[in-house]
LUMFILO-670349 format. One line per field, with one value per residue (C-alpha): residue number from 0; residue in three letters; x, y, z. Coordinates in Angstrom, 2 decimals. Example, Ala and Ser with C-alpha at 12.3 -4.5 7.8 and 13.67 -1.06 7.14 Angstrom:
// residues 2
seq: [0 1]
type: [ala ser]
px: [12.30 13.67]
py: [-4.50 -1.06]
pz: [7.80 7.14]
//
This chain:
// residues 498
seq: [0 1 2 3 4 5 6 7 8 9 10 11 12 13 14 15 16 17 18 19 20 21 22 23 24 25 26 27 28 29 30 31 32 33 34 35 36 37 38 39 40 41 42 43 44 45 46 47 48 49 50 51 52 53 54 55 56 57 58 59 60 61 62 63 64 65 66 67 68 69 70 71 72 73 74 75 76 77 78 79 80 81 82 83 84 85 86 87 88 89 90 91 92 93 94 95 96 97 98 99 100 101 102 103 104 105 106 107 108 109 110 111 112 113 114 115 116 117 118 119 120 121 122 123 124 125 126 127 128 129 130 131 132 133 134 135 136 137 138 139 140 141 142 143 144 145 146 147 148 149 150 151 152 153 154 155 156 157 158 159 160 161 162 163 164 165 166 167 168 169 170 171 172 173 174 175 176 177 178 179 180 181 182 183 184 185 186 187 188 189 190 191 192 193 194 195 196 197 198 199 200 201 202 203 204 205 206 207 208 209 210 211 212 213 214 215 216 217 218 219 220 221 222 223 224 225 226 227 228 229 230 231 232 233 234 235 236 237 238 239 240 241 242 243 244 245 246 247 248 249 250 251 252 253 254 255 256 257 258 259 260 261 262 263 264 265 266 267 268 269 270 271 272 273 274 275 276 277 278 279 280 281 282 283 284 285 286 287 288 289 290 291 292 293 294 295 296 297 298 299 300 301 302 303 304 305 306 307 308 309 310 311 312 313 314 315 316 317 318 319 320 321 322 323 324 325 326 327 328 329 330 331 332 333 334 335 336 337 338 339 340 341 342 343 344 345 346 347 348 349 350 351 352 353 354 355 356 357 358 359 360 361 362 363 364 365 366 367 368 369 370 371 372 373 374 375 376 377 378 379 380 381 382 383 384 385 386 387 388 389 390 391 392 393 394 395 396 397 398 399 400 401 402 403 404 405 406 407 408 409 410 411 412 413 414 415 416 417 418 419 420 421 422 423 424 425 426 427 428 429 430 431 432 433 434 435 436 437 438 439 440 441 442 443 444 445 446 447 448 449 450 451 452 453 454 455 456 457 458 459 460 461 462 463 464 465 466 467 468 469 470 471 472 473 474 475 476 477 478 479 480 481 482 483 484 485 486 487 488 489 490 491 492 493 494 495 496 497]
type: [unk unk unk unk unk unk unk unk unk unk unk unk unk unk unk unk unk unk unk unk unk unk unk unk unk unk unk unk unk unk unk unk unk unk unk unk unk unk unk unk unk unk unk unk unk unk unk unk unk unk unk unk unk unk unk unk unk unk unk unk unk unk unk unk unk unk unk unk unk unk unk unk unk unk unk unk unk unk unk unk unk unk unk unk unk unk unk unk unk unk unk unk unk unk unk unk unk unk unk unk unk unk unk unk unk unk unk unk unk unk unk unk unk unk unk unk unk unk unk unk unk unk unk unk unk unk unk unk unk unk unk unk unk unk unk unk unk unk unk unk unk unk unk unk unk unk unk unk unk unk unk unk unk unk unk unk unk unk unk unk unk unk unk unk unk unk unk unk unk unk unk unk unk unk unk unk unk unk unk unk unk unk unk unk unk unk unk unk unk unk unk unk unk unk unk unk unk unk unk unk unk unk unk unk unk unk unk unk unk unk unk unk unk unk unk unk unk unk unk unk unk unk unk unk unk unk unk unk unk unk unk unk unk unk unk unk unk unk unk unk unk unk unk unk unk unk unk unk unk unk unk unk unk unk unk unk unk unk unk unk unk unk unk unk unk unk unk unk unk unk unk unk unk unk unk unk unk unk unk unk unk unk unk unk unk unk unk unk unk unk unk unk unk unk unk unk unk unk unk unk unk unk unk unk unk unk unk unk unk unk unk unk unk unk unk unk unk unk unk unk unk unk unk unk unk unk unk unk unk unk unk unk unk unk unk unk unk unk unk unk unk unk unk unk unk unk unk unk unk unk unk unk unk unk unk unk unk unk unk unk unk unk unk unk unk unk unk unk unk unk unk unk unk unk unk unk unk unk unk unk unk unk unk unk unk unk unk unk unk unk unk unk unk unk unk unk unk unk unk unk unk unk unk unk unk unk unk unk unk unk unk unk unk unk unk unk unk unk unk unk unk unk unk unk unk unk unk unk unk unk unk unk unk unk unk unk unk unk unk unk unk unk unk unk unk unk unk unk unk unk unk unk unk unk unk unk unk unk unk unk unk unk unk unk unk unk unk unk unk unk unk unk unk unk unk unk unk unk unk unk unk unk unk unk unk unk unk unk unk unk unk unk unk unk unk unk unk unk]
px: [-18.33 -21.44 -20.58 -23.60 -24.33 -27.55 -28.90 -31.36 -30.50 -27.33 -29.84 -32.58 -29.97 -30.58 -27.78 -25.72 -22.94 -23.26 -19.86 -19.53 -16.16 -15.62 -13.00 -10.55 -12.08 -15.25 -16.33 -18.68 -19.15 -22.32 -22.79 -22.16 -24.16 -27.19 -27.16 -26.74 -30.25 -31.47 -30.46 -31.35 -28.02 -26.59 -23.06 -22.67 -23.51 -20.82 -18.73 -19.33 -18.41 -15.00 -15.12 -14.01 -11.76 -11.57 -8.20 -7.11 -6.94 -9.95 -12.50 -15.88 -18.43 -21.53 -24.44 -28.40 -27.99 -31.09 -33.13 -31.25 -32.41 -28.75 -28.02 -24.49 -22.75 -19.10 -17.53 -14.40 -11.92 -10.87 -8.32 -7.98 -10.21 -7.91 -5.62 -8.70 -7.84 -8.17 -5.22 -7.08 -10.29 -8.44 -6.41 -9.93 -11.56 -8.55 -9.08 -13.23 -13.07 -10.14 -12.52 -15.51 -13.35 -12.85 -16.79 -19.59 -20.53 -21.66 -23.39 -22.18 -22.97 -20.30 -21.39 -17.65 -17.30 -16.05 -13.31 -15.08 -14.55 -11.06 -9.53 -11.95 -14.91 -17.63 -15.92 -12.98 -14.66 -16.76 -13.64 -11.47 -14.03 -14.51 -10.73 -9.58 -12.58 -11.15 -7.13 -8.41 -9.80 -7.17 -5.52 -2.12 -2.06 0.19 1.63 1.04 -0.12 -2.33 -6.22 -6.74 -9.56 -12.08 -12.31 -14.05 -17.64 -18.16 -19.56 -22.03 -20.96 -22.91 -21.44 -23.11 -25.38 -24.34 -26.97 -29.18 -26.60 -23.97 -25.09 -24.10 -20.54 -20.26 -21.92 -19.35 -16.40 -17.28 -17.57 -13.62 -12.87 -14.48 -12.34 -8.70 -9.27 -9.99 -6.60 -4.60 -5.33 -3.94 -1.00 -0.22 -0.88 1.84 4.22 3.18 4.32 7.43 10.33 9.94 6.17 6.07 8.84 9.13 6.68 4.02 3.86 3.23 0.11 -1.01 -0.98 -2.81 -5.81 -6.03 -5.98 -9.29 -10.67 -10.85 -10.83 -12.77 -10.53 -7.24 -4.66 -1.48 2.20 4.89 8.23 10.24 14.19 14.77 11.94 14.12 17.30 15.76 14.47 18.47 17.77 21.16 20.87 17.51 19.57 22.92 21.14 19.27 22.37 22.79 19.59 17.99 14.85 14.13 13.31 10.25 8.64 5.76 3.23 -0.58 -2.57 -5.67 -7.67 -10.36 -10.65 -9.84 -7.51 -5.91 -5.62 -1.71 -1.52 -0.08 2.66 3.61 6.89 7.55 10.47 9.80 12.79 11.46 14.28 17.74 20.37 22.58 24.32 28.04 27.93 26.11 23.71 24.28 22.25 20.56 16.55 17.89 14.21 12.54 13.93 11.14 9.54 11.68 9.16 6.11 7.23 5.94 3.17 2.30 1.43 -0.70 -2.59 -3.03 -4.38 -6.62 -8.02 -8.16 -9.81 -12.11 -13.76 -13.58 -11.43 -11.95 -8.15 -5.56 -2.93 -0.02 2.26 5.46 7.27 10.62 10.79 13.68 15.94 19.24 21.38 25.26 26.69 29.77 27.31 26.53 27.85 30.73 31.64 33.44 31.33 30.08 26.89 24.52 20.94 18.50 19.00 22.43 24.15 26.27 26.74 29.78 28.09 29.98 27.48 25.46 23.44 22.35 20.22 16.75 18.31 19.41 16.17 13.89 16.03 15.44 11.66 12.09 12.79 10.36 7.84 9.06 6.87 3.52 3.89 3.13 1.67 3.42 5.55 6.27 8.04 7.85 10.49 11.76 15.22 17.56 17.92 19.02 15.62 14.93 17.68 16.42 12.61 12.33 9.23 6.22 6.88 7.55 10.63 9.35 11.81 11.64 12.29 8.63 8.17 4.20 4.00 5.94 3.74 0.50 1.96 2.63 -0.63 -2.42 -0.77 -1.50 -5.49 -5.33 -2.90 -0.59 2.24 4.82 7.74 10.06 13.49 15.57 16.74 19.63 22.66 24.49 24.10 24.09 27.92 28.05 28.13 30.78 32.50 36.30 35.01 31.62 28.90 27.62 28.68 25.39 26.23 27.15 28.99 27.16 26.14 22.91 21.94 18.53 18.91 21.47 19.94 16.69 19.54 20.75 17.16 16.90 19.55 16.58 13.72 15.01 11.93 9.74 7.53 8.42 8.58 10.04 8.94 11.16 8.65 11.64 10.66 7.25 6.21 6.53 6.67 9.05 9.72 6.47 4.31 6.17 4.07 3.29 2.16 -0.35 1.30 1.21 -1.85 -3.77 -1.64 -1.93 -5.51 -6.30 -3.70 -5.50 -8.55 -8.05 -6.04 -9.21 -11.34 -12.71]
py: [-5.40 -3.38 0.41 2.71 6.24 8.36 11.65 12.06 13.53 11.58 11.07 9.83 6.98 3.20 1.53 0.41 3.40 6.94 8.54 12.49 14.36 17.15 19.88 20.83 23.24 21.92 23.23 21.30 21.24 21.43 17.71 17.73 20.86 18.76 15.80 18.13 20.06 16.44 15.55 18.79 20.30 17.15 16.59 20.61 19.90 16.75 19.16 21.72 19.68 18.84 15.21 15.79 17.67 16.90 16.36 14.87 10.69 11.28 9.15 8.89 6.05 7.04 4.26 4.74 8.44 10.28 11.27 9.40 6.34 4.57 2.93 4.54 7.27 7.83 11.12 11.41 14.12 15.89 18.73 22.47 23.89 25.61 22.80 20.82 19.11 15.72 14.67 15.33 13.59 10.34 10.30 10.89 8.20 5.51 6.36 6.16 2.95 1.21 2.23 1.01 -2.29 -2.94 -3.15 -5.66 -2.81 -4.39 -1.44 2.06 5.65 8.13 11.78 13.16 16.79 16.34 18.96 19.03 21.32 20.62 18.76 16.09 15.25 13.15 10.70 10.49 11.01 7.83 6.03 7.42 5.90 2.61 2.61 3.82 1.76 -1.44 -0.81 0.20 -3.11 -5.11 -7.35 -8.85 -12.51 -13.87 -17.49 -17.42 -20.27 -18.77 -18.31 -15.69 -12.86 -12.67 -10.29 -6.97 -7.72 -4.22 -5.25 -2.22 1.12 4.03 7.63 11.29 12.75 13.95 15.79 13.72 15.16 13.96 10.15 8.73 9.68 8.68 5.68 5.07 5.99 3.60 0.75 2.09 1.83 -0.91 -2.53 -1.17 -2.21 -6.06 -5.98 -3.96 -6.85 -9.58 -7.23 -6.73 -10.28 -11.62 -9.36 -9.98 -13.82 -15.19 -16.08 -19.85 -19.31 -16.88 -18.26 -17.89 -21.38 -19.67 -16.38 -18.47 -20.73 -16.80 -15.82 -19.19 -18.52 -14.91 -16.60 -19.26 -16.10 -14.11 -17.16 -14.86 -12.22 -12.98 -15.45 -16.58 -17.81 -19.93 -19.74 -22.18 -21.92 -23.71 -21.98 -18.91 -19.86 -20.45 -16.92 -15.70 -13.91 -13.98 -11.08 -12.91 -16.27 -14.53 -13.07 -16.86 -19.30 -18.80 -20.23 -23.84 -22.05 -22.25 -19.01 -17.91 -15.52 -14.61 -13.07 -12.51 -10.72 -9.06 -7.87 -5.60 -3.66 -5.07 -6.79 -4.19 -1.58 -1.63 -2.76 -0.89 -2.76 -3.19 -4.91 -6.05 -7.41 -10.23 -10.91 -12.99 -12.75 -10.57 -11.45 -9.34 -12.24 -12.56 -8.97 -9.83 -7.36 -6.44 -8.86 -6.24 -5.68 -8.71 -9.98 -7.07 -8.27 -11.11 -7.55 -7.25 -8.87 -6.11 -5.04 -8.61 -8.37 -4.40 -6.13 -9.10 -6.48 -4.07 -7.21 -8.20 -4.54 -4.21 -7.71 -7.37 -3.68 -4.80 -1.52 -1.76 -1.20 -4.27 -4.82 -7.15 -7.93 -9.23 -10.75 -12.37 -13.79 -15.56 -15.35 -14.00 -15.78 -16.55 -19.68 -21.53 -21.03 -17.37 -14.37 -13.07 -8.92 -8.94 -11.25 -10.52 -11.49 -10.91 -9.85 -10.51 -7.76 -8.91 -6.03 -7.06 -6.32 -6.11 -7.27 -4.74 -5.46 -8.45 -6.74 -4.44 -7.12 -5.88 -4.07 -7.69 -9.40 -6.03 -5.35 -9.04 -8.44 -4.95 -6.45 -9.06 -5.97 -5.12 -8.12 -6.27 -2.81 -1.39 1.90 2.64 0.31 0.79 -0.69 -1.29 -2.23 -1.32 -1.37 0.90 2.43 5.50 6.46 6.19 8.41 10.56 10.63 9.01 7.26 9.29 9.53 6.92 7.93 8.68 8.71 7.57 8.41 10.48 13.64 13.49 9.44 10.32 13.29 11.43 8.87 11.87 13.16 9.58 9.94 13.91 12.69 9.17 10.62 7.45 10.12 10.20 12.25 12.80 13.00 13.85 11.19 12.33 10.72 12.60 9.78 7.04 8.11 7.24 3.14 3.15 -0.26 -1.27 -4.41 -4.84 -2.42 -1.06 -2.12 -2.40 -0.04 4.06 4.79 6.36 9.76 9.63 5.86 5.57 7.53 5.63 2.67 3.82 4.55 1.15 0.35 3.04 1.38 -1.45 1.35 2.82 3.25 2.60 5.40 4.06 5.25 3.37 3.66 2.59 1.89 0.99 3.96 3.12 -0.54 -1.72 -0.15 -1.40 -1.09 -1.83 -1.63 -3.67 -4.97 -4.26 -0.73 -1.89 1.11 1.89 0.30 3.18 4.93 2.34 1.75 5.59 5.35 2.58 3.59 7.21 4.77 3.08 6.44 5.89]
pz: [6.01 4.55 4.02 3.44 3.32 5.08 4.30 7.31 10.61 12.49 15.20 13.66 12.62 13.91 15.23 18.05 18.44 16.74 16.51 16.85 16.65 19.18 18.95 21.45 23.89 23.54 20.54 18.92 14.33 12.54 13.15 16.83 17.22 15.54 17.31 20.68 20.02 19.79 22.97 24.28 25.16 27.05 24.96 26.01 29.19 29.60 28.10 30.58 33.58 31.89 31.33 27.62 25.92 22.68 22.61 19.43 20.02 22.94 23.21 25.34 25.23 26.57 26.88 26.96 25.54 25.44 22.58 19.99 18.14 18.66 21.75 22.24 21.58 20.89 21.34 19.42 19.87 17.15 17.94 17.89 15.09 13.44 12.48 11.35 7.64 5.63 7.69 10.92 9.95 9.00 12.44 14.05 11.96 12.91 17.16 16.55 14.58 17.17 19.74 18.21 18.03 21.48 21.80 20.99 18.65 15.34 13.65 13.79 12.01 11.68 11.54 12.24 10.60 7.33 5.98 2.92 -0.19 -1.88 1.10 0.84 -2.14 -1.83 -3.45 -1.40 1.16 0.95 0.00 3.37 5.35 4.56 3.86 6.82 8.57 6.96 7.75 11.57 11.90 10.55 12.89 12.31 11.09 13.88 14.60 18.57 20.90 22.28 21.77 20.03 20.88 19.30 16.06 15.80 15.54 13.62 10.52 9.30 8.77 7.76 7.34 6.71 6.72 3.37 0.97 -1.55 -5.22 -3.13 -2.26 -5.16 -5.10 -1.89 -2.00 -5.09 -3.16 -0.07 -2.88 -3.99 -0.31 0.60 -2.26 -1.91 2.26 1.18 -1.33 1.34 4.04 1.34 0.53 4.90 5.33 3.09 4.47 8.32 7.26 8.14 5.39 6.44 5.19 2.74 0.27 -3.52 -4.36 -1.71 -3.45 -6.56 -4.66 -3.89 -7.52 -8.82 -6.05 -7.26 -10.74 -9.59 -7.65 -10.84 -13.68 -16.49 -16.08 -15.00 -16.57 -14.26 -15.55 -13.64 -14.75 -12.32 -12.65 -15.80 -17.67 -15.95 -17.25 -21.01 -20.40 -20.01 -16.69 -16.01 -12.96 -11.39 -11.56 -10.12 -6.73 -6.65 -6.67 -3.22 -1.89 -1.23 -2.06 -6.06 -7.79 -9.79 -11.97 -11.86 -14.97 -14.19 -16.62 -16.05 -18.79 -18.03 -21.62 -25.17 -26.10 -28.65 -25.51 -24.28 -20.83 -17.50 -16.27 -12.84 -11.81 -7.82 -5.92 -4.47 -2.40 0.54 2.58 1.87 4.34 1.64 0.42 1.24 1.61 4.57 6.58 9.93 12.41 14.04 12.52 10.35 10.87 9.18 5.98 5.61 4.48 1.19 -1.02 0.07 -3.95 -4.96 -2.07 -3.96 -7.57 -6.20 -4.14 -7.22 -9.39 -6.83 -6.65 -9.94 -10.78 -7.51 -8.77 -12.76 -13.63 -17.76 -18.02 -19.11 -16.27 -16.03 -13.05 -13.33 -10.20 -9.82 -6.72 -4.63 -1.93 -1.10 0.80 1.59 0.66 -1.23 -4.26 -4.05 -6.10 -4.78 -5.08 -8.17 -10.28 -13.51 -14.95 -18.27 -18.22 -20.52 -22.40 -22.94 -20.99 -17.96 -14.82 -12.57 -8.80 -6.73 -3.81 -3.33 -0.88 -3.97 -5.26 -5.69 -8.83 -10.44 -10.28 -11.24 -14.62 -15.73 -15.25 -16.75 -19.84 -19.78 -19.63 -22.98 -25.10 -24.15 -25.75 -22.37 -21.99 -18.76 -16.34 -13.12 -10.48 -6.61 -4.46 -1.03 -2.41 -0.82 2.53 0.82 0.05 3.84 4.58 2.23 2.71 6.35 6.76 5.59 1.60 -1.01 -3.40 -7.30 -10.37 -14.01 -16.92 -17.95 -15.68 -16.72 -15.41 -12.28 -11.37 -11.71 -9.36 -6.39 -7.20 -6.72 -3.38 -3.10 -3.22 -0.89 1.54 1.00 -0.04 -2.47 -3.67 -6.87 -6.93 -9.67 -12.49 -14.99 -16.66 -13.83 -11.74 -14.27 -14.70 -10.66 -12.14 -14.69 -14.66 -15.90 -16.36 -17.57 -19.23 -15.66 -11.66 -9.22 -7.23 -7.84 -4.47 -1.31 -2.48 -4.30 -3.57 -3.72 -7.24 -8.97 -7.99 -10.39 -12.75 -12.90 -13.91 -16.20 -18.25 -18.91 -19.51 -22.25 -25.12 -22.32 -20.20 -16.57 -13.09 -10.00 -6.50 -3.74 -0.93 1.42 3.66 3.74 3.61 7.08 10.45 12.91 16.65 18.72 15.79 13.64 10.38 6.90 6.21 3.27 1.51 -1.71 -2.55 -1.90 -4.22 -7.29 -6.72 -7.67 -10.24 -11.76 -11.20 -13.09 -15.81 -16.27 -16.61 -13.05]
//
């Protein structure tokens, strides 16, 4: 996909679609109004007659327009006026590129009114579009029988016109889009796959190609059970006994500034399927939970970004990966197990398992000096209760890390929100038995289950985001979000002074 910017007239523009926004009512923007002068009043007229509204999701494809240089035009509606924002543009963006989609259209120019100003910079706004141009098109990587249609055959896209001082940081934002929409289809891909697919070893083969992809720049670790064991992961090793499938962890290293420079460190689950152990789920959406290792999915994503646009920053990602399953081998509620930091933990919950492999791997962080760590996992439905579907829950342990995670999502719209982390609910998973249980009782859970981790953090500047709310869609659209990786690719990117 080629992604370039134009500062002549929308027009004057040579392609096979130009795509114009249109308010509700009819009112046409600044860009509209141009390109209506150049075809001498006919959008106003189509208007006129009522055949568009501008309703926001509308769309109109008109062929052979006159007095343009493309041969079609798309007329994409945009809603009221009033209510028109960043959030607007990128809904109107998704309809104009899905409609573009079910053409032969291969080239298109996008001249939709930009909200401009503080709601959108040239920047971002280069990086929206080919963003929101690349997650339009994606197509879920399905199993079926069948033949399967043929894929988009958009594969130029030009947007403006924008002025001549702002080309180049458009032109460098389309680059950053372009970018985080290429590691956002690996991240939806791997959790689109099925658990008999996507299993512990095949998130490994992942990391090795990302490791020949980027061979001058990125160095990939194994560590298969026994290397585990020697490791003393007791808590990984507890949640894994129940499976055929064997565990492992995962280390890849990307070094994109010197060596001396302390790395960011970014820890994912990697559960590839949680029936919740012998404290088994109930059946119902049971399916979904092939979707419990979009943590893992996150940091291979966030490498690949960060390898693919050479961020000068040093990153590692740490994955323990496994499955949770019941058998006459699996932890039992009750259990008691050690970590590697040599605290244990009374399993209360086998279901609460995300917690057991992360504070292994929270540990592990510990041997690079890290400048931050943070961690991904959709690990409790709490947070889902809490934040329903449309923000990612932030906590930690450093106010100043957490807030320049929500305002990474503030910027690319991929949202996130803090909730409050104090010894208040550490006290919720007091234990008669061992130094901590897994579990802190209903009130509060997606909080004291970052408290549980916080009991691994400790020295360490770390934030944990439970994407459980926010990693996959279900119901009709059921697939992989591709969220956060919006969010950690402007976190890395303003880590690496981009």
């Amino acid at each position: 996909m080629r992604f370039e910017a134009f500062s002549r007239k929308a027009a004057d523009q040579r392609c096979d679609c130009l795509v114009v926004g249109v308010f509700e009512r009819g009112e046409l923007g600044g860009q509209a109004q141009a390109v209506d002068r150049a075809m001498r009043g006919r959008i106003r007229a189509l208007l006129a007659r009522g055949d568009f509204s501008g309703r926001a999701g509308e769309t109109l494809l008109l062929t052979e327009p006159v007095a343009i240089k493309a041969a079609r035009l798309l007329l994409v509606g945009v809603g009221g006026k009033a209510q028109y924002n960043r959030r607007a543009w990128r809904r109107a963006l998704g309809h104009a590129v899905s409609a573009l989609a079910r053409t032969r259209v291969a080239s298109a120019a996008l001249s939709l009114e930009s909200p401009g100003g503080r709601e959108l910079d040239d920047f971002y706004f280069g990086r929206a579009v080919a963003e929101g141009t690349g997650n339009s098109l994606y197509r879920v990587n399905d199993l079926k029988s069948a033949r399967k249609p043929r894929p988009p055959a958009l594969s130029r896209v030009l947007c403006g016109p924008v002025s001549s001082s702002a080309l180049g940081a458009v032109r460098r934002g389309l680059a950053a889009g372009a970018a985080v929409s290429e590691s956002s289809r690996l991240l939806r891909n791997l959790g689109n796959l099925p658990a008999n697919i996507c299993t512990p070893r095949y998130l490994a083969a992942q990391a090795r190609d990302l490791e020949r992809s980027y061979r001058r720049r990125l160095r990939v670790r194994i560590f298969d059970e026994a290397a585990i064991r020697r490791l003393k992961m007791g808590c990984f090793l507890a949640v894994t006994r129940g499976s055929e499938e064997p565990p492992r962890f995962i280390v890849l290293e990307y070094r994109g500034a010197r060596r001396s420079r302390a790395p960011v460190v970014l820890v994912g689950k990697g559960v590839t399927f949680d029936t919740g152990g012998i404290s088994l789920k109930d059946p119902g959406n049971m399916d979904e939970m092939k979707f419990d290792m979009c943590g893992a999915a996150t940091v291979l994503a966030a490498i690949d970004f960060a390898a693919r646009s050479e961020l000068r920053i040093n990153v590692v990602g740490l994955i323990p990966t496994c499955e949770n399953m019941p058998s006459g081998r699996a932890i039992k509620p009750g259990d008691i197990v050690t970590s590697a930091s040599g605290q244990t933990v009374e399993i209360l919950n086998t279901d609460a398992e995300g917690r057991l492999i992360l504070c292994d791997a929270l540990n592990y962080a510990r041997r690079f000096d890290p400048e931050v760590v943070v961690d991904f996992a959709t690990l409790t439905g709490a947070c889902v209760i809490a934040l329903g579907n449309h923000f990612t829950g932030v906590m930690g342990n450093d106010d100043a890390l957490a807030r320049e995670l929500v305002e990474a999502g503030a910027r690319t719209d991929d949202r996130a929100w803090q909730l409050p982390l104090t010894e208040d609910y550490a006290d919720q998973l007091r234990s008669n038995f061992a130094d901590m249980a897994n579990i802190g009782g209903r009130e509060g859970g997606a909080i004291t289950a970052a408290a549980f981790l916080g009991k691994f953090t400790q020295g360490l500047k770390w934030a944990h985001m439970d994407i459980a709310g926010t990693a996959w869609h279900g119901g009709a659209a059921k697939g992989a979000s591709g969220r956060p990786i919006s969010l950690v690719a402007d976190f890395l990117t303003r880590r690496a002074g981009g």
